[in-house]
N, C-alpha and C positions, 0 to 999 in steps of 0.2 A: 575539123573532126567533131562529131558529135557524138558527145560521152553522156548524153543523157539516160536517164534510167530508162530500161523500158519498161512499157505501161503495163501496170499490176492487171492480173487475169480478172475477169470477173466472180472464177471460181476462187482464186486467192483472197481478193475482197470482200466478198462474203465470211469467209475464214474467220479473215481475223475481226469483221464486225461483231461474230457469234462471238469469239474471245474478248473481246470487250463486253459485249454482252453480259455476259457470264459473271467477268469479273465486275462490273458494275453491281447485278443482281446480289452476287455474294459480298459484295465488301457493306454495302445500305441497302434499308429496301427500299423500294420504289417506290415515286414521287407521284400524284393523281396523274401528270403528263404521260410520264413511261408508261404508265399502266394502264391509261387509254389508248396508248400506243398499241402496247401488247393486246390489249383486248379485242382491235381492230384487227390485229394483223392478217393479212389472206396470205398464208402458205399452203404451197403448191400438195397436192395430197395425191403423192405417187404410189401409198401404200405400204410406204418404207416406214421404221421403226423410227427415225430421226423424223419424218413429216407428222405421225400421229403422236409425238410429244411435243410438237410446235403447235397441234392443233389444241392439246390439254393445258399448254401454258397458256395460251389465248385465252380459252375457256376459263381458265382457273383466276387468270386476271379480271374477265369481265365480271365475276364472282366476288372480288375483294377488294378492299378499300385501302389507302395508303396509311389510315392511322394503325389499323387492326395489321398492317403486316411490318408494321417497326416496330410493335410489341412483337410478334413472332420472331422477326429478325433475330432481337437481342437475345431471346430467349433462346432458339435454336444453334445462332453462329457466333453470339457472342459470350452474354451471359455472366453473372456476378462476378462468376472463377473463368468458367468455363461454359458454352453451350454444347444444346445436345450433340451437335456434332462438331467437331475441333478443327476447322479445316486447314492444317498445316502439315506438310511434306514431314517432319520433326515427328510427328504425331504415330504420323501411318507406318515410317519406316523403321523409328528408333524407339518408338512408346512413349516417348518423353519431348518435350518443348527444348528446344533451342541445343537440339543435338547433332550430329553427322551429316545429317542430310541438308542441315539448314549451313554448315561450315563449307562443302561441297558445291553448294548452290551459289556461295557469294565467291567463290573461287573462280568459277566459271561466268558469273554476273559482270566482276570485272575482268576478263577475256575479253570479253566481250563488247565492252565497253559503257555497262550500267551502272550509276550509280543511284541509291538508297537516299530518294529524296527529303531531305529533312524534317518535313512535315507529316510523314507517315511516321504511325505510330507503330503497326505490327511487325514482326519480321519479314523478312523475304520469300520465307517459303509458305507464306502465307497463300492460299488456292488461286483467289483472287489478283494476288501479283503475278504469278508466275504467268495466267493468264493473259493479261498484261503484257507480261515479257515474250508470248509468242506472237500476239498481233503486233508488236512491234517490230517481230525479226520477221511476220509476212509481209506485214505490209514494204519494209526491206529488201523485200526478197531475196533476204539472206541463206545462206548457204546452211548455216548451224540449225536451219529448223528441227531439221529431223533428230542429231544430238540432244538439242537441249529439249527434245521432249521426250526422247528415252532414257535420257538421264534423271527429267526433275521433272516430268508430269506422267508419262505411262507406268510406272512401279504404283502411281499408289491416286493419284484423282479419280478414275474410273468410283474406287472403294469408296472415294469418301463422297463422291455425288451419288452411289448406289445408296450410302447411309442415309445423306439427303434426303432420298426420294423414300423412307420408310416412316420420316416425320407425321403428325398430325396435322396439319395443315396443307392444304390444296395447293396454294399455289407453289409452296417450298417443295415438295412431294412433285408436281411435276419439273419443276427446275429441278431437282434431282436427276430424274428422269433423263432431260432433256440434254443435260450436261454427261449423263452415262453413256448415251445415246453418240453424240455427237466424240466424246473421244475413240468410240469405237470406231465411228471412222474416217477420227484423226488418224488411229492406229494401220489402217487400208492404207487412207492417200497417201502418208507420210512413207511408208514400207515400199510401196509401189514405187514411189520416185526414187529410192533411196538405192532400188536396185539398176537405176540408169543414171547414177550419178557416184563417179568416182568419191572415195572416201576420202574425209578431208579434217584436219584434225585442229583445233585450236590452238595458235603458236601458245600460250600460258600452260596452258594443260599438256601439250606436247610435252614441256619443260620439265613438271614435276616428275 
């Protein structure tokens, strides 16, 4: 018998590259490689809102330098205290750091069977991990996608890559953008599957 997985979709793939992506972008900025990367990149230009913010992040790349966007970075995501934008689930949902949503999140984290690598410094509901934690469970093709992004990314990412994208600076302003973009239709795909696929509940979470 052969129990081997089957092969992830191309449209899955993608997925969760842009979720890496994403959380790559948000946790440091970008290396001169990434960034010629990005600057190159030929996306498909169908018209759609998620293609003409692939096309600004390109642009906005070919536009910047890797030392001028780790001053920004710090400044914007990370910052003495705080930067300008706070990117933590804690933040959006509770008003405050290290509240509800981030106790919630490691509940379901180990469900799941993730655990909080020792080397990381920020919390978990941190934008960028949870990020993370979804290309993980596509590239998986795990069952829980759709849960654990109606529970710990659609209530409150949208908001804080909308904040994003109101910054000063080009290339952070279209990742903004392009991550507001792109949950939106996380929110389609996810919704869409969700209604031909029976409800299925997390044995941990079932418990509580």
């Amino acid at each position: 018998m052969n129990d081997a997985m089957p092969t992830l979709s191309d449209t899955d793939a993608l997925r969760a590259d842009i979720y890496q992506l994403l959380a790559s972008l948000l946790r440091q900025a970008p290396d001169s490689e990434l960034l010629t990367w990005l600057a190159n990149l030929d996306s498909e230009q169908d018209g759609s809102r998620l293609a003409e913010c692939w096309a600004a992040l390109s642009s906005a790349a070919g536009q910047s330098n890797s030392e001028s966007l780790q001053r920004a970075h710090f400044r914007l995501l990370v910052g003495v205290i705080q930067g300008e934008v706070v990117p933590y689930a804690s933040w959006y949902r509770n008003g405050e750091l290290m509240e509800a949503a981030l106790v919630a999140l490691r509940q379901d984290l180990r469900a799941l069977g993730f655990e909080r690598s020792e080397h990381t410094r920020e919390p978990e509901d941190h934008l960028a991990a949870v990020c993370e934690v979804m290309a993980m469970l596509i590239t998986a093709q795990s069952s829980e996608q759709h849960y654990f992004y109606q529970q710990h990314i659609s209530p409150w990412a949208k908001r804080c890559f909308d904040d994003l994208s109101k910054v000063n600076t080009a290339f952070y302003t279209a990742l903004g953008q392009l991550g507001s973009a792109f949950m939106e239709s996380e929110q389609a795909t996810l919704s869409e599957r969700a209604a031909y696929q029976p409800v299925r509940m997390m044995s941990e979470r079932a418990q509580r």
